[in-house]
C-alpha positions in Angstrom: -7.7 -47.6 -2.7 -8.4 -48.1 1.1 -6.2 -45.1 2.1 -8.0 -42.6 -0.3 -11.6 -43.8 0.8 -10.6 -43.6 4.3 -9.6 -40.0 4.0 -12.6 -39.4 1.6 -14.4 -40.7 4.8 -12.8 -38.8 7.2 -11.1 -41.9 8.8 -8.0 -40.2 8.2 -6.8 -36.3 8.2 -4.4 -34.8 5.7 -1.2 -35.6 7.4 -1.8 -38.8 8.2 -3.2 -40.1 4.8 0.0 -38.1 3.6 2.2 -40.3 5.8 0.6 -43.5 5.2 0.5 -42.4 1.2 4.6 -42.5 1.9 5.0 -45.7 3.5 3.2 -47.2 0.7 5.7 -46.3 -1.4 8.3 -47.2 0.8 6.5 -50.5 1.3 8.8 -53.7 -0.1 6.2 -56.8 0.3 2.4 -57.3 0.4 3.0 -58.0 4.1 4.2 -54.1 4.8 1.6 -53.4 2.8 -1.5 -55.1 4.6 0.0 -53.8 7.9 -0.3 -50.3 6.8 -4.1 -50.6 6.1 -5.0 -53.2 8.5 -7.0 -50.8 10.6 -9.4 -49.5 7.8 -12.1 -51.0 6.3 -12.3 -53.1 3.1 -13.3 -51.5 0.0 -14.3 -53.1 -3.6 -10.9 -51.3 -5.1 -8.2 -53.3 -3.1 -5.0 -51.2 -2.9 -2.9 -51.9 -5.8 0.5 -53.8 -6.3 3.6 -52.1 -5.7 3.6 -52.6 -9.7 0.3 -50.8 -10.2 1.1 -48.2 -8.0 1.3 -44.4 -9.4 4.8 -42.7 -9.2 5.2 -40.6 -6.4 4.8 -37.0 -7.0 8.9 -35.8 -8.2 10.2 -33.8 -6.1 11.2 -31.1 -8.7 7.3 -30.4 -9.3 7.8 -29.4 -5.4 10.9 -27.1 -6.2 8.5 -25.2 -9.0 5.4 -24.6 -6.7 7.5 -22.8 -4.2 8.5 -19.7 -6.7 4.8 -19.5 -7.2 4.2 -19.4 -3.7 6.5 -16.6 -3.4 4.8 -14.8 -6.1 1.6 -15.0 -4.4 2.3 -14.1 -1.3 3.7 -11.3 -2.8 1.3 -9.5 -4.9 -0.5 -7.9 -2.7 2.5 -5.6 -1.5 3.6 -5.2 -5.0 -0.3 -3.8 -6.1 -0.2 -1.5 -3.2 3.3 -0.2 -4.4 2.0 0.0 -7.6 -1.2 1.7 -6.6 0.8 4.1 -4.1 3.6 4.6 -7.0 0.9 5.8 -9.6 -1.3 7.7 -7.5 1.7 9.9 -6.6 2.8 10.2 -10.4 -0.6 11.1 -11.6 0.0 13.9 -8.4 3.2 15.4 -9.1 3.8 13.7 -13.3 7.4 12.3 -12.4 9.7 12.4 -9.2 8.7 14.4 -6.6 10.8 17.8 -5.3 10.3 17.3 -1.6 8.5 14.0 0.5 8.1 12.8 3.7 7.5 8.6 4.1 6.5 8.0 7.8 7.7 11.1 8.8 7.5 15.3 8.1 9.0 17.4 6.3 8.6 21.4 6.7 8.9 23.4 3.4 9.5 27.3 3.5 8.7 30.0 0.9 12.8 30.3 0.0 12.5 26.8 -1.2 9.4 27.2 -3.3 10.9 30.6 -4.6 14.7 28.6 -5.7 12.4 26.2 -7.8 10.8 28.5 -10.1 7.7 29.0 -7.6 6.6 25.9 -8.5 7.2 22.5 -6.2 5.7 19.1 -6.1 5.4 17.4 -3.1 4.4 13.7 -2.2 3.5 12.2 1.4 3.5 8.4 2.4 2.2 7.8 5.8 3.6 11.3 6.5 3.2 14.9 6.3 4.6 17.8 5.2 3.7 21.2 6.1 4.3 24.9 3.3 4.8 27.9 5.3 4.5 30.7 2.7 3.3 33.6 5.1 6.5 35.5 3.7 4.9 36.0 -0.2 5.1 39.6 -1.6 2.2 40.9 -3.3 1.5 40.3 -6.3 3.8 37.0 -6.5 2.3 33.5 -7.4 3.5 30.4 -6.6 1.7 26.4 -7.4 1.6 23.8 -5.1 1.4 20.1 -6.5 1.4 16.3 -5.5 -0.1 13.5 -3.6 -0.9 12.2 0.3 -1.3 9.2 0.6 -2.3 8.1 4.6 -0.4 11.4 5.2 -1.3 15.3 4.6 0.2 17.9 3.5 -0.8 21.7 5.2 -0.6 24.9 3.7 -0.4 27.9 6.0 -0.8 31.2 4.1 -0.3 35.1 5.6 -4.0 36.7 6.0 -5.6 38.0 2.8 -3.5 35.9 -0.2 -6.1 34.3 -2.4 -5.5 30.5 -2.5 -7.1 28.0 -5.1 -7.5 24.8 -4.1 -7.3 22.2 -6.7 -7.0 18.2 -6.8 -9.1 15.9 -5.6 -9.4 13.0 -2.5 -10.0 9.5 -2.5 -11.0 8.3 1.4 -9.6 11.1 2.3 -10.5 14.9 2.9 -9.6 18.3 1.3 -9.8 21.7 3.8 -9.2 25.5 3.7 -9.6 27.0 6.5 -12.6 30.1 6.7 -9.6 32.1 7.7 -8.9 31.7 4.4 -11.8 31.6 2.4 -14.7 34.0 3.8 -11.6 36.8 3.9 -11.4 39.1 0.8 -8.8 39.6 -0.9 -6.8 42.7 -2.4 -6.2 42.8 -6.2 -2.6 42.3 -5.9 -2.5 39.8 -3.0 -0.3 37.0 -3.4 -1.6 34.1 -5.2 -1.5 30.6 -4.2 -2.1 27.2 -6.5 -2.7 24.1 -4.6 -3.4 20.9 -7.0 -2.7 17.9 -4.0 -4.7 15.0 -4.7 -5.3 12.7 -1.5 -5.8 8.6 -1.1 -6.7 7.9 2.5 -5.1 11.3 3.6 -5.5 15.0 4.0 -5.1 18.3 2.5 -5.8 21.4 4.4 -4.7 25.2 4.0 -4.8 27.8 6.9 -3.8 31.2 7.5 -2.0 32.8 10.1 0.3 36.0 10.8 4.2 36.0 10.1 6.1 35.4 12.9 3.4 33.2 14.7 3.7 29.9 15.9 2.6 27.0 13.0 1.5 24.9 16.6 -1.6 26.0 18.0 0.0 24.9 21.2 3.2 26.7 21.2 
């Protein structure tokens, strides 16, 4: 066919051998049809009689490649969902007791202490920050969950020994040396922290009661 060689050839770009394809089949005599071609060149396969002509595409098979469409376009949010959604299951194993997406969320000892001393907490593009400086000695409590492009800070009184657990994925995991080159008493409060982080942060610090969680306060 002239109209397929001549876009083979680059005589013709996509939308117009698209709108010539049209008026082909719109075409009612051999006159309409020489007049559509009449600027391209001759080849040895003359364009074919209205008869011989192939069906236009149906319209239907349109109508069923736009769902797919959809689906494509689609699948990448849905895999980051997914990806987000199991990382912070395999973090806290089910629905998380407190979260912060795109935003904070500050969690105190009382809250930590009305859940059995355990809690599991999950950040999306957020953060959430534990104050437990109010522990007794002697009393335990476990921190678990996720970050994910967010972080999630543990501040701790002076001298309670803190195990840091879980693991990060382009992210970064942090206790402070306030924390870590202190010793510890025997019946110090103890402090479990099992955060995993994708793309995000976990960090645990230490400071006196009463004193400001902002360094710039």
């Amino acid at each position: 066919m002239r109209l397929r060689q001549a876009y083979v050839d680059d005589r013709l770009t996509l939308d117009q051998y698209s709108e010539r394809l049209s008026a082909v089949y719109a075409a009612d005599t051999d006159l309409q049809l020489e007049e559509i071609v009449a600027d391209l060149p001759e080849v040895e396969d003359a364009e074919p009689a209205p008869e011989e002509r192939p069906p236009p595409p149906r319209d239907d098979d349109e109508e069923e490649d736009r769902p797919s469409r959809g689906r494509r376009a689609l699948a990448g949010p849905l895999m980051w969902l997914a990806i987000v959604g199991g990382f912070i299951a395999l973090g806290v194993g089910g629905i998380p007791d407190h979260g912060a997406v795109m935003g904070g969320a500050d969690i105190g000892l009382g809250q930590v202490q009305a859940a059995g001393g355990e809690i599991d907490v999950a950040t999306v593009m957020g953060g959430a920050e534990i104050d437990l400086r109010e522990m007794e000695p002697g009393e335990e409590v476990t921190i678990d969950g996720a970050a994910v492009m967010g972080g999630v800070n543990v501040v701790v009184a002076p001298g309670t020994e803190v195990n840091l657990g879980g693991f990060a994925f382009m992210g970064g995991r942090d206790m402070d040396e306030s924390v870590s080159e202190v010793e510890v008493a025997e019946d110090a409060p103890v402090v479990n922290v099992s955060v995993n982080a994708l793309m995000g942060g976990v960090s645990v610090e230490a400071k006196q009661p009463g004193e400001p969680l902002d360094d710039d306060d």
